[in-house]
C-alpha positions as CSV (number, residue, x, y, z in Angstrom):
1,X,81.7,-7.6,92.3
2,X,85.4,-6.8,90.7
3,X,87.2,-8.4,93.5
4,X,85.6,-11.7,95.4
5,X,88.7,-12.7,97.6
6,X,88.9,-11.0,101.0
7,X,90.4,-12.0,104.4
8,X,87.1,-10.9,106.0
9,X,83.4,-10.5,104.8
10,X,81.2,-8.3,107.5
11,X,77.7,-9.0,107.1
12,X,75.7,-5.9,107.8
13,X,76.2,-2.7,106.9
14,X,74.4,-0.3,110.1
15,X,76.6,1.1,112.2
16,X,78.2,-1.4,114.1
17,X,79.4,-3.4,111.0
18,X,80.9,-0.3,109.4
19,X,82.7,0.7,112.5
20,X,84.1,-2.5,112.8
21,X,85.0,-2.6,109.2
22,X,86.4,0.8,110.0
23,X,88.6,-0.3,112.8
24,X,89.4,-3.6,111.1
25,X,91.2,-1.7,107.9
26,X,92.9,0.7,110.0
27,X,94.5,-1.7,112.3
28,X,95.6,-4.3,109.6
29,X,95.7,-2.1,106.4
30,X,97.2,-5.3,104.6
31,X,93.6,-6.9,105.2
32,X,91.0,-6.9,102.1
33,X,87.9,-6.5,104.0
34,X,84.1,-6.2,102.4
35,X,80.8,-5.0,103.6
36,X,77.9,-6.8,102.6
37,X,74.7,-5.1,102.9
38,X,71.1,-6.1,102.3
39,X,69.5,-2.8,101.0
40,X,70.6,-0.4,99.0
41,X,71.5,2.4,101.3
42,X,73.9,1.9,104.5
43,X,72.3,2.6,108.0
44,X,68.8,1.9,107.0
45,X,66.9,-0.9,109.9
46,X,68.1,-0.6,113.5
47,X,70.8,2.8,112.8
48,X,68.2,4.6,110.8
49,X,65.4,4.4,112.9
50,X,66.8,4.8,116.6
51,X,65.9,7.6,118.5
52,X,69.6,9.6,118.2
53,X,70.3,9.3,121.8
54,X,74.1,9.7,123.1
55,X,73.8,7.3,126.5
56,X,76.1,8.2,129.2
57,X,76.1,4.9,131.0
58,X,73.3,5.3,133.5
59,X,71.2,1.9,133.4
60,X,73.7,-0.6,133.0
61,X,75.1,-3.1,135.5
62,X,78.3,-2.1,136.2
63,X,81.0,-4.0,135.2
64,X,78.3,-5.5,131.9
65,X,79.3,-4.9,128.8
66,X,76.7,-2.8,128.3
67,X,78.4,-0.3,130.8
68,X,81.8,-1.0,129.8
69,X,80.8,-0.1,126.2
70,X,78.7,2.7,126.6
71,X,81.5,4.6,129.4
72,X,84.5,4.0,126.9
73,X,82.3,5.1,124.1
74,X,80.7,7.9,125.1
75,X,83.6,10.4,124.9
76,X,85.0,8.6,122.0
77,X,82.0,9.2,119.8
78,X,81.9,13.0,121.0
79,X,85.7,13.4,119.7
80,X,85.0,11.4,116.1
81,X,82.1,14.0,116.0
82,X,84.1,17.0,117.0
83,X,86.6,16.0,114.4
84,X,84.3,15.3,111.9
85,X,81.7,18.3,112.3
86,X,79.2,15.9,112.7
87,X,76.3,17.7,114.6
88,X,75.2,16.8,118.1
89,X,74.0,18.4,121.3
90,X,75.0,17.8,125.1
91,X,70.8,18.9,125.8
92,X,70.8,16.1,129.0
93,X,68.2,13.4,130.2
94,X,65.4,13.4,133.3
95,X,64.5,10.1,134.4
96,X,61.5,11.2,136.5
97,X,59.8,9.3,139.3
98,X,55.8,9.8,139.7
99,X,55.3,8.5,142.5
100,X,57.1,6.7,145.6
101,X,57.2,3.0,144.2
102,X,59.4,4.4,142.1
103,X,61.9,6.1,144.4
104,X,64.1,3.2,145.1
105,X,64.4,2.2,141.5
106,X,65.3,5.7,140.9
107,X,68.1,5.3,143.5
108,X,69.6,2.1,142.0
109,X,69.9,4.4,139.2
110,X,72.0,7.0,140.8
111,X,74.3,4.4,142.3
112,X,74.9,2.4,139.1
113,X,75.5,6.1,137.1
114,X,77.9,6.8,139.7
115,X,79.9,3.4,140.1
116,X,80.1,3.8,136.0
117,X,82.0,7.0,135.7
118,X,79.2,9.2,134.2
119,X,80.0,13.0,135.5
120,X,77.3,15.7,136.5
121,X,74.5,13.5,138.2
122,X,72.7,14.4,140.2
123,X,68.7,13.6,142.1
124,X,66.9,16.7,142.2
125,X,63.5,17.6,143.6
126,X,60.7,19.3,141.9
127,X,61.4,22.5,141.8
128,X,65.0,21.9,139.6
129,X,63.2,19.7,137.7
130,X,60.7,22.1,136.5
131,X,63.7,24.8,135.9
132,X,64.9,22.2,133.2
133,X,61.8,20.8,132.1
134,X,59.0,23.1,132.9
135,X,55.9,21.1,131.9
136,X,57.3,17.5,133.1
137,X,55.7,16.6,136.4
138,X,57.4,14.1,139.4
139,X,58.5,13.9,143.3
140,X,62.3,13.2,142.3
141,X,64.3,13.0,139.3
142,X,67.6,12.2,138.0
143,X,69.5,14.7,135.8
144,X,71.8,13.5,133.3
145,X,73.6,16.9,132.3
146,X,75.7,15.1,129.7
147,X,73.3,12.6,128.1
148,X,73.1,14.0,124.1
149,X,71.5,13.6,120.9
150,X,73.2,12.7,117.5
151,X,72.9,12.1,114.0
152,X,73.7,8.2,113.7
153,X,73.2,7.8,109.9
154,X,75.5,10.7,109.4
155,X,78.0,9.2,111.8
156,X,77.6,5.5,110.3
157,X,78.4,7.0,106.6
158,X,81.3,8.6,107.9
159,X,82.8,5.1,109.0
160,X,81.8,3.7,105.8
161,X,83.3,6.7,104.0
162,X,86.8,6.1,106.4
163,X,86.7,2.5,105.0
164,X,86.2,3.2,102.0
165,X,89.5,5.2,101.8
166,X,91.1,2.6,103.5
167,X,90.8,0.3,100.8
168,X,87.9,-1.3,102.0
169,X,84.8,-2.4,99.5
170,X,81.4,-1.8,99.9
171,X,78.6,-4.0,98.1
172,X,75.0,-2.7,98.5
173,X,71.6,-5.1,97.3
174,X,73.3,-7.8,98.7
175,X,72.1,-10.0,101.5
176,X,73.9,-12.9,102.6
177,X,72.0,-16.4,101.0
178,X,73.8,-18.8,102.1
179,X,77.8,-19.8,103.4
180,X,79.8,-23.0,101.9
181,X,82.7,-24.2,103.2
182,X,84.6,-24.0,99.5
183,X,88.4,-25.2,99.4
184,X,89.8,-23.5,102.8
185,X,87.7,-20.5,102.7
186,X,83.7,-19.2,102.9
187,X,81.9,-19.3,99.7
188,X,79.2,-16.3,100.8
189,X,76.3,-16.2,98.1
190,X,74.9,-13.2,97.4
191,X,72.6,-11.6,94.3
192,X,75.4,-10.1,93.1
193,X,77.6,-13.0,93.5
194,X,80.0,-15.2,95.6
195,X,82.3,-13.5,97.9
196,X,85.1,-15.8,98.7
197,X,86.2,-14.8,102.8
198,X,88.6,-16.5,105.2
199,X,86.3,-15.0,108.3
200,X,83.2,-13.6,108.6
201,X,82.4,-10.9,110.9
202,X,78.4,-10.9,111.3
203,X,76.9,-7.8,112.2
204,X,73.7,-8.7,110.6
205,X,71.3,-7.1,113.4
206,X,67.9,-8.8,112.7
207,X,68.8,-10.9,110.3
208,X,72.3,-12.1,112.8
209,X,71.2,-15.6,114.6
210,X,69.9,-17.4,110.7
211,X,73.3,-15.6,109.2
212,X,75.2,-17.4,111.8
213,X,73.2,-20.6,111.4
214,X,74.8,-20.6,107.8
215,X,77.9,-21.8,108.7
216,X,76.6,-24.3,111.7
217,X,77.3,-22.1,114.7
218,X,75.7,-22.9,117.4
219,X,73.5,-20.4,119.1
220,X,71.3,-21.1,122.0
221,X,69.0,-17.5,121.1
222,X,66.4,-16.5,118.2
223,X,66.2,-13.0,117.2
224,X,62.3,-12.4,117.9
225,X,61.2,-8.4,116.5
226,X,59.7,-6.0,118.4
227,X,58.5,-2.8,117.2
228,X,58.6,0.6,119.1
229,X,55.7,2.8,117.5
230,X,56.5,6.3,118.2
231,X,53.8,9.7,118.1
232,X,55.5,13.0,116.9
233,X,54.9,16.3,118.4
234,X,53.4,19.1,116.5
235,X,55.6,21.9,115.8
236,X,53.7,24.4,118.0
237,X,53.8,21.5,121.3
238,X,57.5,21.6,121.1
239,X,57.8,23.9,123.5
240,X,56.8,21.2,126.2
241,X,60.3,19.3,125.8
242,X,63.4,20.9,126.3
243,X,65.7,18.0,126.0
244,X,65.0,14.4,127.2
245,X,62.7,12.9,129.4
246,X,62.3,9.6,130.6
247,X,60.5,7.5,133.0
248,X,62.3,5.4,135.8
249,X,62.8,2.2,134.2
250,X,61.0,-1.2,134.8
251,X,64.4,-3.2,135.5
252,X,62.5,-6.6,134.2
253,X,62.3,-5.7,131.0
254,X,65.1,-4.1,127.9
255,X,63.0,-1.2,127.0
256,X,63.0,2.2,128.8
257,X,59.1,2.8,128.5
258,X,57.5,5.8,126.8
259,X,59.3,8.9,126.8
260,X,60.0,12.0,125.1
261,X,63.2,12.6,122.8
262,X,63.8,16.1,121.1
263,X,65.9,15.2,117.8
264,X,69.2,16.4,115.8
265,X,66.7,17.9,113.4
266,X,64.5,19.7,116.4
267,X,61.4,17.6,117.0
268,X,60.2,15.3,119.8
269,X,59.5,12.0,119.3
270,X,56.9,10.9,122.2
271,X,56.7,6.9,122.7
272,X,57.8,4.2,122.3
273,X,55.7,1.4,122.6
274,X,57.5,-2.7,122.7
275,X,55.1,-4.6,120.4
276,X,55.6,-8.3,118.5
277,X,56.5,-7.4,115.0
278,X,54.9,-10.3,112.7
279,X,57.9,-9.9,110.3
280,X,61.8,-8.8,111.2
281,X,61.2,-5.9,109.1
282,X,57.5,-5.0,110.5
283,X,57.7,-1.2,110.6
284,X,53.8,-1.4,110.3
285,X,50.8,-3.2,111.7
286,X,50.2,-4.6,108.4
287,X,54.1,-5.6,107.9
288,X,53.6,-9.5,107.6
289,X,56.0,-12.4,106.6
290,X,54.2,-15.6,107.5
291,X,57.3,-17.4,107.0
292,X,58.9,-14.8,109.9
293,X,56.0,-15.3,112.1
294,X,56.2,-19.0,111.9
295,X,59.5,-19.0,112.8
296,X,59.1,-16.9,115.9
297,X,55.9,-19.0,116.6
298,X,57.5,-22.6,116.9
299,X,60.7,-21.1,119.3
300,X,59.8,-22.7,122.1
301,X,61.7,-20.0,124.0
302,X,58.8,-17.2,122.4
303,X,56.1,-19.1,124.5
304,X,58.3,-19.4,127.7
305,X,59.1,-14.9,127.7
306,X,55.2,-14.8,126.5
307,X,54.2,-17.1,129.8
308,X,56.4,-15.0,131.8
309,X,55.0,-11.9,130.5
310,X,51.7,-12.2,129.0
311,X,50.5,-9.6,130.8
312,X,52.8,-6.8,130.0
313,X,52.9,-7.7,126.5
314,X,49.0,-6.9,126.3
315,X,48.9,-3.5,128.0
316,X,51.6,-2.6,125.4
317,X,49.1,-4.2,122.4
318,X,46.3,-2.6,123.9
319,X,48.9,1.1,123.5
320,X,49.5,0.3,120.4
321,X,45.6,0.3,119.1
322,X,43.7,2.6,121.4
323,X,45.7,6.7,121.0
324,X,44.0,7.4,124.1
325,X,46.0,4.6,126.2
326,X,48.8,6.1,124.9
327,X,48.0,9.1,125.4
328,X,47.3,8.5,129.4
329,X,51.2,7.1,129.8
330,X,52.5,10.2,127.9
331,X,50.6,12.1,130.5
332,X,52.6,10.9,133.4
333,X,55.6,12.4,132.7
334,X,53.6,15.7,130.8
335,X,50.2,16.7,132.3
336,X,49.4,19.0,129.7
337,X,50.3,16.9,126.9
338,X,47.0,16.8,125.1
339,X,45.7,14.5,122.0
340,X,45.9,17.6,119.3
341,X,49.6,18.1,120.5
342,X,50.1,14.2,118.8
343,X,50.7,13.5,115.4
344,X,51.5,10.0,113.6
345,X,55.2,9.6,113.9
346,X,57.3,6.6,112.8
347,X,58.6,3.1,114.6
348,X,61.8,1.0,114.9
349,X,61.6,-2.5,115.1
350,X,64.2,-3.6,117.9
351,X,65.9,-7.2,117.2
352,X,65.9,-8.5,120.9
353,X,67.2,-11.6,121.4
354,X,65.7,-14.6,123.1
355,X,67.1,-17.3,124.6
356,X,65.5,-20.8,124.6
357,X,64.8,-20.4,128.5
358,X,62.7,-17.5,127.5
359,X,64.8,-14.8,128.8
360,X,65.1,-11.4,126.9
361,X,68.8,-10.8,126.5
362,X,69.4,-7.5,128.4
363,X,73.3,-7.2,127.3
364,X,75.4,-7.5,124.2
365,X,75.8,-10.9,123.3
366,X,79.3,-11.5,121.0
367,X,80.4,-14.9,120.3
368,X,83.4,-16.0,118.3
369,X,84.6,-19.1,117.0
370,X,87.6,-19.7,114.2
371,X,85.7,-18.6,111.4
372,X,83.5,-16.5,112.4
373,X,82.6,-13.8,115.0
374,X,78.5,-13.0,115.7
375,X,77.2,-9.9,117.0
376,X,74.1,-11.8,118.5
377,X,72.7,-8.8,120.6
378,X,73.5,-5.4,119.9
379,X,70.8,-3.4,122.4
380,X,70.7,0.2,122.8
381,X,73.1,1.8,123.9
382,X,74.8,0.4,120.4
383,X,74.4,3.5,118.6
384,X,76.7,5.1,121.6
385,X,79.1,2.5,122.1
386,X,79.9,1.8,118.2
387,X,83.3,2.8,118.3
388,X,83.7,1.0,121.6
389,X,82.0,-2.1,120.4
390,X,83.7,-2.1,116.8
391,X,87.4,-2.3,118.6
392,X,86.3,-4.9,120.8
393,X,84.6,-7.1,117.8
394,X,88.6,-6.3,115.8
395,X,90.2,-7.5,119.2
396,X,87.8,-10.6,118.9
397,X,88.4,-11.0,115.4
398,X,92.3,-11.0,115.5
399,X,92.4,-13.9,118.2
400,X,90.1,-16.3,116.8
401,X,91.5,-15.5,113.4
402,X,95.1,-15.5,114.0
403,X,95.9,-12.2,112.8
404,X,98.9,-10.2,112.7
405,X,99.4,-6.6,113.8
406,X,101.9,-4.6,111.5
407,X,103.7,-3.3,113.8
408,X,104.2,-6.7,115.7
C-alpha cells in the first residue's frame, strides 16, 4: 500500500461499495478515498452471484426505501448502461398466480407497482399470458413490460474503473482485521497493511454487522447466510422461457420463491431455493466454518425466526436434498418442465439480516454515526438501486462526517 492516509476507507468492494466510492470521488474530488476488498477480484460474493435482474419497483412498500431506491434507480442504471455499452435487455417479468389464494396477493401487487411509478403494468388473463410465455401456466398474471436483465459484474467494474480515474485507490486481498482508534483517525488492519481513515464507509455485505462491531457500533441485527441453490436449463429447454417468470410472492418472507430467470449470456436459471448456509461463504452443502455456525447458533434472534418459521424452513431443506421436490415447484409455474430439462446450476448465498426479535429484515437497513456509516442490509433489489443507494450512502456520509462540497 503506497499511500495509507485517506479521508474515507470503504470496506467492500461489490457493487454497492464501488458505487459509493464512485459517487463519493466525484462529488468531493479533493477526498482520498480507498476500497478495501477481501478477495482478489471485485464483484465476487453477493454482485457475482445474483441472478442479473433490473427490478422495476413492483414488491416494495411504497414509500420503503426499498421502493424509493429501486424507482430512482431503475432509469438511472439504464442511462449509465446506455452510456457505457454495457449490455442489457428490457425482456419483462410475469408474476403468475396458480390458483385463487393467490389472487388477492397478486392484486396488492398491482396497486403497490402502480402507487410506485413503474410504467406498462398491467394483470392479464391466460390467454396474454401464454402469448408472452407460452409454456407458463396460471388463472392471472402480472406483466412487468419493463423489468430487465443485466450484467452486474460488468457494471460494478465500470464504477471501480470511474474511481479509479478519479483518483481513487483500490486494494485487493485485503479484508478488514480489525479498527483502532489511533491519534484522531482509524487504524484499519489489513494483510497488506494499516490504512489510516478519518471515516469508514462499510459496505462489507456478509461480513457488514462484525466489520461494524470493530469500531463498537452498536447494532441490534446479526447477518445470518442463506443460500439460494439454483438448477440450470439445458440448452435445448430454453425454449420454455422467454424472459422472466415468477411466482406471486409469499409477503412473510424476503425471498421471491422459485422462478425462472433467462440471463445476459442466454440461459435460464430455474430456482432458487432459501437454505441456512453453515458458513457466510457456503456456496455448497459441504461449505462449513464451525466458528460461522457457532456464531449464528448462539443469536438468540436465529432461534426466535427458526420458532416462527420452522416449518417453512424445512420444506425448503427438504428442496434442497430431494431434485424431485424441486422439481414439483418448478412445475407450477411450467407444466412441461421435465427432470432431463434440469441441469446442476450454481447458488448465491444471500446475507439477510436478523434482528434480535427474530425478524428477517425485509428493507435496507443504513445506519450512520460520526465515524462511520454501515450498510447493514442491502436486499435485492441492490443490484438495481446501486446508483440510487450509492448517492444516498455519499449524502449520509457528508452529514455525519462534516464534509464540504466544492462548490459550496
Amino acid at each position: 500500500m503506497e499511500r495509507q492516509q485517506y479521508d474515507v476507507a470503504i470496506a467492500g468492494g461489490g457493487i454497492i461499495g464501488l458505487s459509493t466510492a464512485m459517487h463519493l470521488t466525484q462529488r468531493f474530488p479533493d477526498l482520498r478515498v480507498a476500497v478495501l476488498e477481501k478477495e482478489a477480484e471485485l464483484a465476487t460474493h453477493q454482485t457475482g452471484h445474483n441472478s442479473g435482474v433490473i427490478h422495476s419497483g413492483i414488491y416494495y412498500r411504497p414509500g420503503s426505501h426499498k421502493a424509493n431506491f429501486c424507482v430512482a434507480g431503475v432509469q438511472k442504471l439504464i442511462n449509465f448502461c446506455d452510456e457505457n455499452e454495457i449490455e442489457y435487455e428490457r425482456c419483462g417479468k410475469v408474476i403468475v398466480a396458480t390458483d385463487e389464494s393467490e389472487l388477492g396477493r397478486l392484486d396488492d401487487l398491482y396497486e403497490r407497482g402502480v402507487a410506485n411509478g413503474v410504467q406498462g403494468l398491467e394483470v392479464i388473463g391466460p390467454e396474454r399470458l401464454r402469448e408472452i410465455e407460452p409454456h407458463a401456466a396460471g388463472i392471472r398474471a402480472l406483466w412487468a413490460p419493463g423489468t430487465g436483465i443485466a450484467d452486474y459484474p460488468k457494471v460494478a467494474q465500470v464504477y471501480a474503473t470511474n474511481f479509479a480515474h478519479s483518483g481513487g485507490d483500490i486494494f485487493t486481498e485485503s479484508p478488514v482485521q480489525s479498527i483502532d482508534r489511533r491519534g484522531g483517525t482509524l487504524a484499519v488492519q489489513t494483510p497488506k497493511g494499516t490504512v489510516q481513515a478519518k471515516h469508514i464507509i462499510n459496505c462489507a455485505g456478509l461480513y457488514a454487522d462484525r466489520v461494524a462491531a470493530m469500531i463498537e457500533e452498536r447494532v441490534d441485527v446479526r447477518i445470518i447466510p442463506f443460500r439460494g441453490e439454483y438448477y440450470t436449463l439445458r440448452p435445448e429447454s430454453h425454449h420454455l422461457v422467454s424472459g422472466l417468470i415468477y411466482p406471486v410472492p409469499d409477503p412473510r418472507f424476503p425471498f421471491l420463491g422459485v422462478h425462472y430467470t433467462r440471463n445476459i449470456q442466454g440461459s435460464v436459471e430455474a430456482g432458487p431455493n432459501a437454505v441456512l448456509a453453515l458458513s457466510r461463504e457456503g456456496y455448497r452443502k459441504s461449505d462449513i466454518r464451525v466458528g460461522e455456525t457457532m456464531e449464528t447458533l448462539t443469536y438468540p434472534g436465529f432461534w426466535k425466526m427458526t420458532a416462527k418459521h420452522w416449518r417453512t424452513g424445512l420444506s425448503e431443506m427438504r428442496r434442497s436434498y430431494s431434485k424431485s421436490i424441486f422439481l414439483r415447484d418448478l412445475r407450477r409455474l411450467l407444466p412441461e418442465i421435465s427432470e432431463d430439462d434440469l441441469a446442476p446450476g450454481g447458488a448465491g448465498v444471500r446475507a439477510q439480516a436478523v434482528g434480535k426479535n427474530g425478524a428477517l429484515l425485509d428493507d435496507f437497513s443504513i445506519i450512520r454515526g460520526r465515524e462511520a456509516v454501515h450498510v447493514l442490509n442491502a436486499p435485492s433489489p441492490g443490484a438495481t438501486s446501486s446508483l440510487a443507494i450509492g448517492e444516498h450512502i455519499v449524502q449520509l456520509a457528508a452529514e455525519a462526517f462534516e464534509l464540504r462540497d466544492p462548490s459550496s
